[in-house]
N, C-alpha and C positions, 0 to 999 in steps of 0.2 A: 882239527882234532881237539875235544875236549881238552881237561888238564889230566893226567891217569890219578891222580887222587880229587878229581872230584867225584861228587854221586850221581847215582842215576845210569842209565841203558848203556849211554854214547861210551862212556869211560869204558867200559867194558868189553862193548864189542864192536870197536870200531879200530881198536890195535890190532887186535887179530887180522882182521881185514887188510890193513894195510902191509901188517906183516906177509900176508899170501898173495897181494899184489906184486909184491916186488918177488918172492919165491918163482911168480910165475912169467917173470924178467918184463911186468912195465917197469917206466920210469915215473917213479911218487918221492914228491916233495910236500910234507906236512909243518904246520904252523899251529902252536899248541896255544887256547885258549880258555882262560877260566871262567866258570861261567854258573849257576844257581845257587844253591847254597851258601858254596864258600863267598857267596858277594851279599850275604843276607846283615853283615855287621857293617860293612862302607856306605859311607854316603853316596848318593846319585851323583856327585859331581866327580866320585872314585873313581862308581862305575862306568860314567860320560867318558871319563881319560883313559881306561882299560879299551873301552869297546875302539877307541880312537886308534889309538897306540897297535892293539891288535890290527886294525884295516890297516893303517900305513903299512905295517911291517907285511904283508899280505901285499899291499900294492909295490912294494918293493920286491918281494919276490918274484911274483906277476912281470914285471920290468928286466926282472935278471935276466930272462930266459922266454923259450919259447913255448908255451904250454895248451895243451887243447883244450884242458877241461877244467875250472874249478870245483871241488867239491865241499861244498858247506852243509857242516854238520848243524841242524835247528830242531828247531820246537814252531808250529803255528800255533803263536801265545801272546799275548798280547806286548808284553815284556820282549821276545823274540822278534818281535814284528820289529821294533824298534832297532835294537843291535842289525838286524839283517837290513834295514832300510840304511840306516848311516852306513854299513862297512859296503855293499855294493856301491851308493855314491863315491867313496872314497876309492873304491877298486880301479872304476869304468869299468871301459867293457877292451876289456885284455884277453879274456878269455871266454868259453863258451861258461854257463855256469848251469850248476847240481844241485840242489836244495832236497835234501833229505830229511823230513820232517820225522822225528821220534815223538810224536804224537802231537793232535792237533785237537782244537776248541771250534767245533760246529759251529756254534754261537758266531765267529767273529766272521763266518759268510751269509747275515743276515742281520749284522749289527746297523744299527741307525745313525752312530757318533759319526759323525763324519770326520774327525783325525783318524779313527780305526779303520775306515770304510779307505780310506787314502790309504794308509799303510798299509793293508791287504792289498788295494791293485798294485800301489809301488812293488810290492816285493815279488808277487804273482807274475806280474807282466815281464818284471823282468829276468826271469828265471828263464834256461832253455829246457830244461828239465826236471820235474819235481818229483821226488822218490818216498812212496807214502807205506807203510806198514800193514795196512789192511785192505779190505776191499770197501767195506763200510767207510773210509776216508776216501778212498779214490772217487768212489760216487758224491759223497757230500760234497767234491767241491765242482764234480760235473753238472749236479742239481745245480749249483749256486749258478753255473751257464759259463765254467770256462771249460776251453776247449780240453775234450778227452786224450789229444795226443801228445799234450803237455807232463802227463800222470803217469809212473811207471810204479807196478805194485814189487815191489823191493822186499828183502828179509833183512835180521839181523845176523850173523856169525855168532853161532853159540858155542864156544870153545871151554871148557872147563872138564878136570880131570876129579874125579870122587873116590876119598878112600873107602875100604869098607868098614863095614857096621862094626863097630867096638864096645865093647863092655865098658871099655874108660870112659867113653860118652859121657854113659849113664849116670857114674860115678862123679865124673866133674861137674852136671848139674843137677845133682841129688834127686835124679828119675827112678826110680822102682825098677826091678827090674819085671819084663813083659808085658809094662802099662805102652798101651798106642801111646804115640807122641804125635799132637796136629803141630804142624808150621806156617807160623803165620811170619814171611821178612818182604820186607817194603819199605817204604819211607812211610813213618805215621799220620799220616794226612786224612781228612775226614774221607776221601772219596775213595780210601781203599779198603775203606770195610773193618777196619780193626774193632769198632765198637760193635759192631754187628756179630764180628764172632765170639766175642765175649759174650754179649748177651746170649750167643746161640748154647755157647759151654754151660751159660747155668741152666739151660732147659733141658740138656744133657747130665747135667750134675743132678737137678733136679728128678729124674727119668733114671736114677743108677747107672750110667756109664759112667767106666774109668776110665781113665783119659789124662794128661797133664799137655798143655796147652803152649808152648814156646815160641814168643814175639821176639822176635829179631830185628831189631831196625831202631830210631827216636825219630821225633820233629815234634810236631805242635799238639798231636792229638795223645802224646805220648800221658799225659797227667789226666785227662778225661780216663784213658782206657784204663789206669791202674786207680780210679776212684769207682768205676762201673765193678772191678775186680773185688775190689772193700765193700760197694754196696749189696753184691752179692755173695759175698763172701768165699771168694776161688781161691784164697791165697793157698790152696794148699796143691791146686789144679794148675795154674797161673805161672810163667817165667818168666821175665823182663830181662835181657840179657844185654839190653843198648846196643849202642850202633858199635857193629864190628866191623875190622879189614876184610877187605873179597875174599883175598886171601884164608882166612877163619872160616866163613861163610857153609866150604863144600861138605866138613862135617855135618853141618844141620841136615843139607839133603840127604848124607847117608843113613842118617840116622835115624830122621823119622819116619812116621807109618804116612801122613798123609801131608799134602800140599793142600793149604784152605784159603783161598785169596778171592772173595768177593767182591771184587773192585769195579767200580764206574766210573775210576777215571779216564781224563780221555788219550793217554798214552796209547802209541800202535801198538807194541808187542812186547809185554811186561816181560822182561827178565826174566824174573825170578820164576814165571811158568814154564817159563821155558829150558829153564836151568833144572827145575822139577822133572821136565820133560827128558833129559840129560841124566838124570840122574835116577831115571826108572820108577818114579816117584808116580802112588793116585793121587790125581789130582781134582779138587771142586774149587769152582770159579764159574764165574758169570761168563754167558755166550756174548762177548760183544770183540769188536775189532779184531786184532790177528789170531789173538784165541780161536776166535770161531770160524776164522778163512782154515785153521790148521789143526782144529781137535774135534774129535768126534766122540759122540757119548752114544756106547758108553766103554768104546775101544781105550778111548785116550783121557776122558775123564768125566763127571758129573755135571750137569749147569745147575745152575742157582739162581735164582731172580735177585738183586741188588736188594738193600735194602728187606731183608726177607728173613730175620736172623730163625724163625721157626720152619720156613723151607731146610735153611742150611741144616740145624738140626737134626733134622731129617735125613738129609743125605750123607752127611756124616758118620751117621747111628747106622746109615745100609750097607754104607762102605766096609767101618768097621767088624759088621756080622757078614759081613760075605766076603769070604776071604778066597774065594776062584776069580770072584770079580778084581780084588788087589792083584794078586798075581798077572792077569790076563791084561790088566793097566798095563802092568809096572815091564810086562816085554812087547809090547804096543810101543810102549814110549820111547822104548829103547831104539826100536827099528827108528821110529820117527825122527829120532832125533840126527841120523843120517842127513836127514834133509837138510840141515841148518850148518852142515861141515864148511870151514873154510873157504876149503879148492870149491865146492857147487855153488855155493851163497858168490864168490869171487865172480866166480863164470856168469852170472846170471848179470853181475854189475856190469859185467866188462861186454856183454851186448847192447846194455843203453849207453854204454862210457860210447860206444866206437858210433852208433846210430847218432847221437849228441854229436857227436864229433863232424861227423860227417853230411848231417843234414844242413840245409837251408836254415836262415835263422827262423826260428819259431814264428808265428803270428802273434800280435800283440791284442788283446780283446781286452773289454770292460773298461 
């Protein structure tokens, strides 16, 4: 289990889960570890003694007791490859083990470095089960030639409660009242699109849409997107509200008109779409990974091509002028969002947990 105050997918929806395991009387024992962000100010040699100190305490548990299944929370990343090859040496093989990837890097089953090319088989080979987010990853790693019965296409738990729509919203961040509100929250990183929808809002600003624009989230791309904002001049369209608590978050979805995240990162199943998705929200986003195993356009939301900020434009402008198409979203989404409940998302794990369990040990290939 991540840390619950770090960022990112895992933190969020991986408590719930474990919360509905035990509701549904397994026996789960969790080991909490911190892991992205919060380790972006320590030196490697910090992070060397965190990832250490984490396995040992993991193999000590492993040793207390009898257990069938480990289940480790990852990333296929280069960085991940690392942490997951040291804490399995350190574990052995005490238990059967889960490897649940919250998104994965194509690149690295075609890389040529041979320390990455090692660390890929290390961690692959020895996994009895890997749990991938989309269909689009399950096959990139069958391409790459390992075996398909290693691969189980998995969900996230999306558990989140949303007030309604308030006039205080508006008030608190000095919105107009009955201008659309787009929502853009992520973490600001180049591959999630933030500069692309700014540019798409001045071609909107440009064109007479009214509109005011709310980014939710910081990281690195944080000062590019509010210089793109100056050289266009949106300050007046434009919100920056920095990085907030989860907790804060649920008003944004109530609040706004549309969900806008044209992202190419290689995350399995963004969050915050799916929280969009929760909270009866239209949604435009790029067709790639769990997005596209689970939304249909133009029931559940719009595609966009990456990089494309005069498409987006576009479908934003159609959204906004067609408002049976919001509507018809926004109770799509809601049925949909059924899918992702606790007890079903549980049940679906606890098919591979007992198949893991109880199968022969894997074959080792590559």
């Amino acid at each position: 289990m991540p840390d619950p105050d770090s960022l990112g997918g895992p933190a969020a929806c991986e408590p719930p889960f474990v919360a509905e395991l035990r509701r549904q009387g397994e026996d789960v024992e969790e080991e909490i570890y911190v892991y992205g962000e919060k380790l972006s100010h320590i030196t490697f040699a910090a992070r060397v003694d965190r990832v250490v100190r984490t396995a040992l305490r993991l193999r000590r548990k492993l040793k207390s007791g009898s257990f069938d299944l480990l289940h480790l929370n990852s990333s296929f990343d280069s960085r991940a490859l690392l942490r997951d090859v040291a804490t399995l040496a350190i574990v052995g093989r005490r238990a059967r083990v889960f490897i649940k990837f919250h998104g994965s890097d194509a690149d690295l089953l075609t890389t040529n470095k041979p320390l990455l090319k090692l660390l890929v088989r290390s961690v692959l080979s020895r996994a009895d089960g890997i749990g991938v987010l989309s269909t689009e990853e399950k096959w990139n790693f069958i391409g790459a030639g390992w075996e398909e019965e290693k691969f189980f296409l998995v969900k996230n738990v999306v558990a989140r409660d949303f007030p309604e729509r308030t006039s205080e919203f508006n008030s608190l961040y000095a919105l107009p009242a009955g201008l659309p509100a787009l929502l853009f929250i992520a973490r600001f990183i180049p591959a999630k699109g933030l500069v692309d929808v700014i540019t798409a809002c001045g071609l909107m600003r440009d064109a007479g849409t009214k509109f005011v624009l709310l980014c939710v989230g910081d990281g690195p791309v944080r000062a590019e997107a509010e210089a793109e904002v100056a050289r266009l001049n949106l300050g007046d369209q434009v919100r920056f509200t920095g990085l907030l608590p989860e907790n804060q978050t649920a008003e944004f979805y109530a609040n706004s008109s549309i969900m806008v995240l044209p992202t190419y990162h290689f995350e399995g199943f963004p969050m915050t779409v799916f929280y969009a998705v929760a909270a009866g929200m239209p949604i435009i986003t790029t067709r790639i990974r769990g997005a596209a195993d689970n939304l249909k356009e133009p029931e559940n939301c719009l595609w966009v091509e990456p990089r494309n900020p005069s498409m987006l434009a576009e479908k934003i402008e159609l959204l906004l002028n067609n408002q049976k198409m919001r509507e018809t979203m926004s109770q799509s989404n809601r049925q949909l969002a059924r899918q992702f409940s606790a007890e079903l998302v549980t049940q679906e794990y606890l098919i591979v947990y007992r198949k893991l369990a109880s199968d022969k040990p894997a074959r080792r290939e590559m």
